[in-house]
PDB file of N, CA, C, O and CB in Angstrom:
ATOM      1  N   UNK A   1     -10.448   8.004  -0.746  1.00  0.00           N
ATOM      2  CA  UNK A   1      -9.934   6.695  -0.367  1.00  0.00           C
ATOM      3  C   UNK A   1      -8.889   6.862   0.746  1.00  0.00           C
ATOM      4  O   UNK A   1      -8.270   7.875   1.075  1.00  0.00           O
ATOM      5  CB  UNK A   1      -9.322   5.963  -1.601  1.00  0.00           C
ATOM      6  N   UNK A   2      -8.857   5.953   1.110  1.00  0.00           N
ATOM      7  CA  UNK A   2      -8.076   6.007   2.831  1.00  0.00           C
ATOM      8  C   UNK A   2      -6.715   5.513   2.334  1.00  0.00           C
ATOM      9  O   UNK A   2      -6.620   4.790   1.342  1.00  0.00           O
ATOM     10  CB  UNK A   2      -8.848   4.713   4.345  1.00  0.00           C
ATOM     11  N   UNK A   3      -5.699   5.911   3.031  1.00  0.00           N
ATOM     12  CA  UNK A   3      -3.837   6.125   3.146  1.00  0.00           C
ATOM     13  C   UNK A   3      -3.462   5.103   3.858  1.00  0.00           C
ATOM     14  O   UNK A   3      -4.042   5.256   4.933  1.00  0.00           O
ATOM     15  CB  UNK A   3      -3.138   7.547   3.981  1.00  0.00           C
ATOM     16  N   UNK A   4      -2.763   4.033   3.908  1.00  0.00           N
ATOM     17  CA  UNK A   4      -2.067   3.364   5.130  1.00  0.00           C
ATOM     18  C   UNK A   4      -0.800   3.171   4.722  1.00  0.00           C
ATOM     19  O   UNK A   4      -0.408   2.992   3.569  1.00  0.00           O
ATOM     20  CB  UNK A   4      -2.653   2.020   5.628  1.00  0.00           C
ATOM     21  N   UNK A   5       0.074   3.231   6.120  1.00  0.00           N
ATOM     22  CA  UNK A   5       1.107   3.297   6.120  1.00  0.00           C
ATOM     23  C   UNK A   5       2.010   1.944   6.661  1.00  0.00           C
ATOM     24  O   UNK A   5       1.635   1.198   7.566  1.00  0.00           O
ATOM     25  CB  UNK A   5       1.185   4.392   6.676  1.00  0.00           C
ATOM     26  N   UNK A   6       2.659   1.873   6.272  1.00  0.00           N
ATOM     27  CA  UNK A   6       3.638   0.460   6.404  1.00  0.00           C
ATOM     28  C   UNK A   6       4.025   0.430   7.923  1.00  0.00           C
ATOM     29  O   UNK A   6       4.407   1.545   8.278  1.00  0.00           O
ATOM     30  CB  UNK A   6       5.235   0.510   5.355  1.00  0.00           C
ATOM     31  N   UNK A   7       4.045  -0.574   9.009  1.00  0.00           N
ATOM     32  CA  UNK A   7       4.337   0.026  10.038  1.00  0.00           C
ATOM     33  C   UNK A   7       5.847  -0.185  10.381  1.00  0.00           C
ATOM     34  O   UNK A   7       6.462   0.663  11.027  1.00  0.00           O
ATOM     35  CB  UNK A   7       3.441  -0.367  11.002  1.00  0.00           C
ATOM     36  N   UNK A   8       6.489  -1.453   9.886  1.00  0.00           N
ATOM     37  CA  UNK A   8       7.798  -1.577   9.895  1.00  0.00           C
ATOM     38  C   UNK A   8       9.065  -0.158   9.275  1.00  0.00           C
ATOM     39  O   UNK A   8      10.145   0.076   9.818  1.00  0.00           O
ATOM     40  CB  UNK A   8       7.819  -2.895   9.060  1.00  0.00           C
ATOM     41  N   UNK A   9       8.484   0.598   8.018  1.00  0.00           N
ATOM     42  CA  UNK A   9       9.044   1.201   7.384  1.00  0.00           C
ATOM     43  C   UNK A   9       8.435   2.807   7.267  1.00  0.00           C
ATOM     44  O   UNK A   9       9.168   3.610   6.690  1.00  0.00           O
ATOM     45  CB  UNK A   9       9.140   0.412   6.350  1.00  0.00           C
ATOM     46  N   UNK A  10       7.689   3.086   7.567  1.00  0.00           N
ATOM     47  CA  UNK A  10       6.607   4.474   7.236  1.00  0.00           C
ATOM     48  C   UNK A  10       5.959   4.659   5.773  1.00  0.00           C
ATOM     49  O   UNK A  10       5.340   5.624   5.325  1.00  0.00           O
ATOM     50  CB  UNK A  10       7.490   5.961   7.432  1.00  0.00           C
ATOM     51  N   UNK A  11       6.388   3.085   4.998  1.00  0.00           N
ATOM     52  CA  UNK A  11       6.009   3.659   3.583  1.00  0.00           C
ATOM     53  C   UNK A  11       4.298   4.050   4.057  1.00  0.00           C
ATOM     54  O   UNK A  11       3.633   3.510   4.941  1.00  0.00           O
ATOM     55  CB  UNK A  11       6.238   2.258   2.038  1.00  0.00           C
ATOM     56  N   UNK A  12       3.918   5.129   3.159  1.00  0.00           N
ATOM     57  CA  UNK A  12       3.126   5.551   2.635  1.00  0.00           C
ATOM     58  C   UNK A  12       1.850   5.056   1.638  1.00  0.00           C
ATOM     59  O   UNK A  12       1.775   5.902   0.748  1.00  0.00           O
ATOM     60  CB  UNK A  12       3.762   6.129   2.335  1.00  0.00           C
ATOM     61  N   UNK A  13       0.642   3.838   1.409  1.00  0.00           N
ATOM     62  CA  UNK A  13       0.551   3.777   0.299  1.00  0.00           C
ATOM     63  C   UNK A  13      -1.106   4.696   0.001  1.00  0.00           C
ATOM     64  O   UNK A  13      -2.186   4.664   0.591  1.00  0.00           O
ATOM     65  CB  UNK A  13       0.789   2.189  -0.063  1.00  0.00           C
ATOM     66  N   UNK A  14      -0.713   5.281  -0.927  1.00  0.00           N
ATOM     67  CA  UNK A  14      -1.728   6.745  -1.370  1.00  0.00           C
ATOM     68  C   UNK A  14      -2.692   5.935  -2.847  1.00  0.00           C
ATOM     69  O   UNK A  14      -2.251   5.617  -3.951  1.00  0.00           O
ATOM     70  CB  UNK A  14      -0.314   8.640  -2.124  1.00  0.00           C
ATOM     71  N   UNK A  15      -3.982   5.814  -2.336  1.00  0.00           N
ATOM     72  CA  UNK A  15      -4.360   5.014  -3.481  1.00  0.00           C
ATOM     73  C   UNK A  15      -4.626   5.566  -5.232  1.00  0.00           C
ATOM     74  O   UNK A  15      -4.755   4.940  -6.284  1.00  0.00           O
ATOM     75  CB  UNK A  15      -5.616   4.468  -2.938  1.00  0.00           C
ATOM     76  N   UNK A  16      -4.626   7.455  -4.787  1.00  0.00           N
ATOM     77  CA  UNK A  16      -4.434   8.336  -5.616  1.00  0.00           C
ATOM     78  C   UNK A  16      -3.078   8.101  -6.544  1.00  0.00           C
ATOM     79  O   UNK A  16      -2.847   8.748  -7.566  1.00  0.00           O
ATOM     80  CB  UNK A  16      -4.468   9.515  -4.864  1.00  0.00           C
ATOM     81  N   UNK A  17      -2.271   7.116  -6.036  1.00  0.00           N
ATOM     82  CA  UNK A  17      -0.843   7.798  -6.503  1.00  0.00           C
ATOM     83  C   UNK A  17      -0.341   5.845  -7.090  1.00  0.00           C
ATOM     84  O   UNK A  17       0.410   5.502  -8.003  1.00  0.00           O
ATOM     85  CB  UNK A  17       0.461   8.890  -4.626  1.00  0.00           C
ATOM     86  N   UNK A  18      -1.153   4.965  -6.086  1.00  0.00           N
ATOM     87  CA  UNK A  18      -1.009   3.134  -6.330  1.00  0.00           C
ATOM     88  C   UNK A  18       0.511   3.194  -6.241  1.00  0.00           C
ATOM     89  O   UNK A  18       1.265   4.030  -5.744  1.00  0.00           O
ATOM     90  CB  UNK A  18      -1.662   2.285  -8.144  1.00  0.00           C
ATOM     91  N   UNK A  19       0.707   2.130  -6.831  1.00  0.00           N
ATOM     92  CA  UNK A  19       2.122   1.436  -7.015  1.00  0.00           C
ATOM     93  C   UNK A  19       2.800   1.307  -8.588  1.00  0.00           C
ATOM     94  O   UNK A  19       3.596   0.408  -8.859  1.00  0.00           O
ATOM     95  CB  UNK A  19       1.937  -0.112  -6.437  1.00  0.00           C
ATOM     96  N   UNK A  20       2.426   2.191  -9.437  1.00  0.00           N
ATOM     97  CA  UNK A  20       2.697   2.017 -10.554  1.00  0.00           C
ATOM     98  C   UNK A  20       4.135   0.869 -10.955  1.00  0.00           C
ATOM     99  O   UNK A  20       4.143  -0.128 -11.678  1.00  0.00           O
ATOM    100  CB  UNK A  20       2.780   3.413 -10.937  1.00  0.00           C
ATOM    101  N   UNK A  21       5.447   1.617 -10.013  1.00  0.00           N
ATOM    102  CA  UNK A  21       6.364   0.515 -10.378  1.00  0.00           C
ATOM    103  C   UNK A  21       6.226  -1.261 -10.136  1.00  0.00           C
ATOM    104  O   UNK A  21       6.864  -2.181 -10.649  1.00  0.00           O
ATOM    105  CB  UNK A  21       7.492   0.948  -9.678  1.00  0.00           C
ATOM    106  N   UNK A  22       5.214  -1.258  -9.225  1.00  0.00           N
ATOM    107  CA  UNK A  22       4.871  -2.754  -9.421  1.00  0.00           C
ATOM    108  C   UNK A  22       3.826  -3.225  -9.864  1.00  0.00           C
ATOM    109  O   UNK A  22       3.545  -4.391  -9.587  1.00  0.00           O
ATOM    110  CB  UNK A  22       4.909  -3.381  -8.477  1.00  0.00           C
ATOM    111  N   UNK A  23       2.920  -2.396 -10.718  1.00  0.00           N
ATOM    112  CA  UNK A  23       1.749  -2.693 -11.452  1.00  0.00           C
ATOM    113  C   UNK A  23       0.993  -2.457 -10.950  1.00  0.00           C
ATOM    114  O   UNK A  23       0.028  -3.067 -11.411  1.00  0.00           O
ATOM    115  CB  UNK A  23       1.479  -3.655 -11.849  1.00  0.00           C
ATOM    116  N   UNK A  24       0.634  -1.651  -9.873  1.00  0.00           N
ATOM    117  CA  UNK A  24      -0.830  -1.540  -9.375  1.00  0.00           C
ATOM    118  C   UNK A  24      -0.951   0.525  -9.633  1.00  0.00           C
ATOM    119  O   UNK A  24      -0.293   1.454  -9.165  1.00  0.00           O
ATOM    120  CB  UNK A  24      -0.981  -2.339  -7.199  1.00  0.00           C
ATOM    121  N   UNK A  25      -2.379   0.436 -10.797  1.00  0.00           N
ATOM    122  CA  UNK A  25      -2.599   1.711 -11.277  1.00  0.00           C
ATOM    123  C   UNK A  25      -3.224   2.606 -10.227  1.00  0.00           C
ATOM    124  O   UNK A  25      -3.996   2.013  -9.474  1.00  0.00           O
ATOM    125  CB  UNK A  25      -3.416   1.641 -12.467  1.00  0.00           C
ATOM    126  N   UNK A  26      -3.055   3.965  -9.998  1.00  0.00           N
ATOM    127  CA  UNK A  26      -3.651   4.784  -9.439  1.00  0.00           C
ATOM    128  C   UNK A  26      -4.779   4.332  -9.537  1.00  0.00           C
ATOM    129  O   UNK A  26      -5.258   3.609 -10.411  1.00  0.00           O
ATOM    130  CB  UNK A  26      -3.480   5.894  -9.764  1.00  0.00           C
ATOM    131  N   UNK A  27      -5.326   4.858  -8.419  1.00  0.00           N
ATOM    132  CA  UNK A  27      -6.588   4.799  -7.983  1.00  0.00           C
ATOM    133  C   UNK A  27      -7.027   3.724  -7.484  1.00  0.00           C
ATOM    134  O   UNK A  27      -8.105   3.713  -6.890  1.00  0.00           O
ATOM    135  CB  UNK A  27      -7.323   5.091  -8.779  1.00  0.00           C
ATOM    136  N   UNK A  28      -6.345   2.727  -7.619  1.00  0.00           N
ATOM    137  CA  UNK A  28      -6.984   1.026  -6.398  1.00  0.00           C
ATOM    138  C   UNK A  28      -6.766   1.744  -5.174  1.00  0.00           C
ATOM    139  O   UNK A  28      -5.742   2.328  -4.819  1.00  0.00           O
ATOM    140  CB  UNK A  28      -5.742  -0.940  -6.315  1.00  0.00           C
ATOM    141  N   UNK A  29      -8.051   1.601  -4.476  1.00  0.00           N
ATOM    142  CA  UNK A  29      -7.920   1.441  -3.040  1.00  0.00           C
ATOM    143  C   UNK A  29      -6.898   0.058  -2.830  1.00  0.00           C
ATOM    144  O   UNK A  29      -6.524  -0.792  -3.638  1.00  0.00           O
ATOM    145  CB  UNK A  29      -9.536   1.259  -2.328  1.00  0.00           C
ATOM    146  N   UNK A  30      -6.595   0.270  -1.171  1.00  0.00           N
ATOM    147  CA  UNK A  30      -5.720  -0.464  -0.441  1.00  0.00           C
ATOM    148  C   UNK A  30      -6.650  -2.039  -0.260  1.00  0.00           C
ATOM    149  O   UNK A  30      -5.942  -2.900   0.262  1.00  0.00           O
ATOM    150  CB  UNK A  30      -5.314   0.458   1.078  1.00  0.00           C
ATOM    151  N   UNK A  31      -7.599  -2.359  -0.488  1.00  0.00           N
ATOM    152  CA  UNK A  31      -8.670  -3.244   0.008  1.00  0.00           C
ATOM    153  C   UNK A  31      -8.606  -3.994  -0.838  1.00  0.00           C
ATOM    154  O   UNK A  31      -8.654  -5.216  -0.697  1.00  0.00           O
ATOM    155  CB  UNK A  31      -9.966  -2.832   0.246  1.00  0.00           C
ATOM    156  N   UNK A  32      -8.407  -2.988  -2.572  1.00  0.00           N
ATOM    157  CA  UNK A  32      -8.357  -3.749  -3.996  1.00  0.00           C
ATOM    158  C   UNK A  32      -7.001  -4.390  -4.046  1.00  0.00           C
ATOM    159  O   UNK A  32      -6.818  -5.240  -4.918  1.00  0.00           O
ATOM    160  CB  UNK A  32      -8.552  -2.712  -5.360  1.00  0.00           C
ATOM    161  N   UNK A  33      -5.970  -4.070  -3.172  1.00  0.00           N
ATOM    162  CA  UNK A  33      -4.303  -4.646  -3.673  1.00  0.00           C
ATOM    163  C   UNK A  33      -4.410  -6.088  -3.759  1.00  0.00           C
ATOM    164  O   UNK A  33      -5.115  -6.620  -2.901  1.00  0.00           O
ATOM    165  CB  UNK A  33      -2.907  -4.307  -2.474  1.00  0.00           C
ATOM    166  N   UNK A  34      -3.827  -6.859  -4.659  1.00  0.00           N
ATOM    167  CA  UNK A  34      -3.515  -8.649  -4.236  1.00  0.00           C
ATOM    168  C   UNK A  34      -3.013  -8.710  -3.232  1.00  0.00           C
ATOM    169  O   UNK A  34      -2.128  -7.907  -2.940  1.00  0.00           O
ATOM    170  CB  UNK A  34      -2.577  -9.575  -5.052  1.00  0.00           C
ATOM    171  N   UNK A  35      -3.477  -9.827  -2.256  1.00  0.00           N
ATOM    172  CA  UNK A  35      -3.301 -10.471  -1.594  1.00  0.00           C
ATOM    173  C   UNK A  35      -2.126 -10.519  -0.997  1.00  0.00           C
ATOM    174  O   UNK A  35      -1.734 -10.420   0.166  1.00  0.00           O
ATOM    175  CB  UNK A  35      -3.631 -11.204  -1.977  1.00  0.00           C
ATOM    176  N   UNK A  36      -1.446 -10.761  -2.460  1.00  0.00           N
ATOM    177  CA  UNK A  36       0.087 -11.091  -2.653  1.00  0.00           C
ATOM    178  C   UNK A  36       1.422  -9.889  -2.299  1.00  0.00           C
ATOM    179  O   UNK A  36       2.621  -9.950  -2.027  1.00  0.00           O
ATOM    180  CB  UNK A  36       0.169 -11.463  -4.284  1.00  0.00           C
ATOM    181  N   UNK A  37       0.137  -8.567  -2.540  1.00  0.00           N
ATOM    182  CA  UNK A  37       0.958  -7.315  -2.913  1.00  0.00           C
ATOM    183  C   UNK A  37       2.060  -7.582  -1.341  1.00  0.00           C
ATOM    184  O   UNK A  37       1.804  -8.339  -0.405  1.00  0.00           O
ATOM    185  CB  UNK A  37      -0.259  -5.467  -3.043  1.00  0.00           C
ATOM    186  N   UNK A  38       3.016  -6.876  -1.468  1.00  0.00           N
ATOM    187  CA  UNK A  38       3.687  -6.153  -0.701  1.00  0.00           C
ATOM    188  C   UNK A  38       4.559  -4.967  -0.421  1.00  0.00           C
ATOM    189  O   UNK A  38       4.859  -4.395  -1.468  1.00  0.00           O
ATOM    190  CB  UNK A  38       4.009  -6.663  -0.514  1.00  0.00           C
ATOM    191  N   UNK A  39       5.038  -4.440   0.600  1.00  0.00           N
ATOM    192  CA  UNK A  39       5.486  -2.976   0.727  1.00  0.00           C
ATOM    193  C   UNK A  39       6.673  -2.672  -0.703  1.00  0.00           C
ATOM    194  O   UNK A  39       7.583  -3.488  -0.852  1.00  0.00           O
ATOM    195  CB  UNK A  39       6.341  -2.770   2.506  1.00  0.00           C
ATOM    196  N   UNK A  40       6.599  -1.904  -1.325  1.00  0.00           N
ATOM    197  CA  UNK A  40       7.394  -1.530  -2.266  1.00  0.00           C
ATOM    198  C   UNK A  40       9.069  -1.257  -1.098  1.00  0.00           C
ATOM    199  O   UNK A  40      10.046  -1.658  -1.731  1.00  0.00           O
ATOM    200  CB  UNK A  40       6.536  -0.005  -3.193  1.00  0.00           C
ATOM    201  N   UNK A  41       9.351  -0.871  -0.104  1.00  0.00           N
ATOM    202  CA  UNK A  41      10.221  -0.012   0.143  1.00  0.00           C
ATOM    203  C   UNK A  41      10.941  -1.554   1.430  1.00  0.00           C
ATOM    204  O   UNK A  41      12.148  -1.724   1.597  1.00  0.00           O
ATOM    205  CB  UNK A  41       9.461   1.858   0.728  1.00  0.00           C
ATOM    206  N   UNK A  42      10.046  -2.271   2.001  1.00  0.00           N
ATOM    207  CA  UNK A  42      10.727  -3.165   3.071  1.00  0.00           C
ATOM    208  C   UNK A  42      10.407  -4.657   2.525  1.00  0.00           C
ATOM    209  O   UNK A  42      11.161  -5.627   2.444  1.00  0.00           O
ATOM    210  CB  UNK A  42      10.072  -2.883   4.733  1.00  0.00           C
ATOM    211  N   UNK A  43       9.272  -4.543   2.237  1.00  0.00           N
ATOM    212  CA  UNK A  43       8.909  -6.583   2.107  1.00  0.00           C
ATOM    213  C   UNK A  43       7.621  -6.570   2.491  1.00  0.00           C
ATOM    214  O   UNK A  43       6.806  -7.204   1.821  1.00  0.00           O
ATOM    215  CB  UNK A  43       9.854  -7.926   3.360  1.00  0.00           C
ATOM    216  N   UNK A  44       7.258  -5.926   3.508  1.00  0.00           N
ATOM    217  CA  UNK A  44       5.876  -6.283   4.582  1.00  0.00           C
ATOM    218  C   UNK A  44       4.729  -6.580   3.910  1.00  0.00           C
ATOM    219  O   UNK A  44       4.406  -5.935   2.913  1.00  0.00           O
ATOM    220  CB  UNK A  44       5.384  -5.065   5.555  1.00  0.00           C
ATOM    221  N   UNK A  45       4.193  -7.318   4.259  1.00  0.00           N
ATOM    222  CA  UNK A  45       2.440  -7.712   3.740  1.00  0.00           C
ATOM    223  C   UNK A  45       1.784  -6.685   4.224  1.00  0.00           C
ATOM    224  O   UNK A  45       2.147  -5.779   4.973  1.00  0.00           O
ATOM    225  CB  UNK A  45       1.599  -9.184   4.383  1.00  0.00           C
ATOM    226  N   UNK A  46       0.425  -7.001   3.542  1.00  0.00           N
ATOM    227  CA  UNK A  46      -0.638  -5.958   3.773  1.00  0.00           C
ATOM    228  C   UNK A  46      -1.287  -6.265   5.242  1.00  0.00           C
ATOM    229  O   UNK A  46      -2.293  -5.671   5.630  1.00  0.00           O
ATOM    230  CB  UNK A  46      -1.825  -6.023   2.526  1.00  0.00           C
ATOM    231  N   UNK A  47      -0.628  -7.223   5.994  1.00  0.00           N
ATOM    232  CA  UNK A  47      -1.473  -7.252   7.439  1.00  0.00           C
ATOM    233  C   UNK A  47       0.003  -5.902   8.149  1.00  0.00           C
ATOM    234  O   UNK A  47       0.137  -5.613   9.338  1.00  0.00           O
ATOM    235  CB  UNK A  47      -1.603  -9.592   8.517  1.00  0.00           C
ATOM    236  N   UNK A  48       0.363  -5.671   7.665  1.00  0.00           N
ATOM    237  CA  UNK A  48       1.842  -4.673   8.509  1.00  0.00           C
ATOM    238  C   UNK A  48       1.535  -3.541   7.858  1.00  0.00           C
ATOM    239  O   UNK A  48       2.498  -2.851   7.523  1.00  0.00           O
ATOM    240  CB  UNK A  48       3.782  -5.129   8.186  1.00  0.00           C
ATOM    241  N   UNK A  49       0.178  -3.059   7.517  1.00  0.00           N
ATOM    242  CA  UNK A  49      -0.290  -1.913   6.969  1.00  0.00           C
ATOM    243  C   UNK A  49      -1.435  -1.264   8.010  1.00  0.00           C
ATOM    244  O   UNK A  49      -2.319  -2.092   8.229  1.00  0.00           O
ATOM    245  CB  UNK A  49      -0.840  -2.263   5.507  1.00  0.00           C
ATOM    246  N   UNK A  50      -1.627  -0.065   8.666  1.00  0.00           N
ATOM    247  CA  UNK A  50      -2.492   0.455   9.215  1.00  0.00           C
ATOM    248  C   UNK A  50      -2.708   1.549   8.899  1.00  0.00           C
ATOM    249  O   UNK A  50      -1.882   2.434   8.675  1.00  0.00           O
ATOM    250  CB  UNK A  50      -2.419   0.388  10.184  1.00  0.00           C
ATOM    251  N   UNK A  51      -4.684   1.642   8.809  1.00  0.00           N
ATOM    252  CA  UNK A  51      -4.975   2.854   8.265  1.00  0.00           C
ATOM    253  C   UNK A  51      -4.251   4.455   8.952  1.00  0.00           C
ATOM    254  O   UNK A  51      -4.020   4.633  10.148  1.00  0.00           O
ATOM    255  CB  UNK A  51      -6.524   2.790   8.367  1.00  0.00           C
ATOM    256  N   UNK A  52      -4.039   5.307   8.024  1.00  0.00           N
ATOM    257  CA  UNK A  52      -3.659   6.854   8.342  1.00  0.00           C
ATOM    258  C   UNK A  52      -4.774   7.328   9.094  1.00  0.00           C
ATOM    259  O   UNK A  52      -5.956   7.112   8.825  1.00  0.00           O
ATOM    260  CB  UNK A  52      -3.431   7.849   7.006  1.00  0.00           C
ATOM    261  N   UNK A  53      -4.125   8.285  10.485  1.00  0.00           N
ATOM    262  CA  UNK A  53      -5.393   8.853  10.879  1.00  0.00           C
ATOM    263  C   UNK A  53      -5.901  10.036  10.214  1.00  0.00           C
ATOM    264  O   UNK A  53      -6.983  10.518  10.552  1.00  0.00           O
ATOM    265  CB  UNK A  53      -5.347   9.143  12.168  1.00  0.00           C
TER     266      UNK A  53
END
């Protein structure tokens, strides 16, 4: 599964690793996040996310 990174902040999101502290379990791809999700570390939506090369 593919990595993207926050572009405002460098977060990282690793779909191996998810967002556990905000409820999203390892292993969701980035495609599966809500809508709603946003960056754990700044605020940013998932349009301020671009895939890792």
């Amino acid at each position: 599964m593919d990595k993207y990174v926050c572009d405002p902040c460098g977060y990282l999101y690793d779909p191996e690793v998810g967002d556990p502290d905000n409820g999203v379990e390892p292993g969701t791809a980035f495609a599966d996040l809500p809508e709603d999700w946003t960056c754990p570390i700044c605020g940013a939506g998932k349009d301020s996310f671009e895939k890792e090369d």
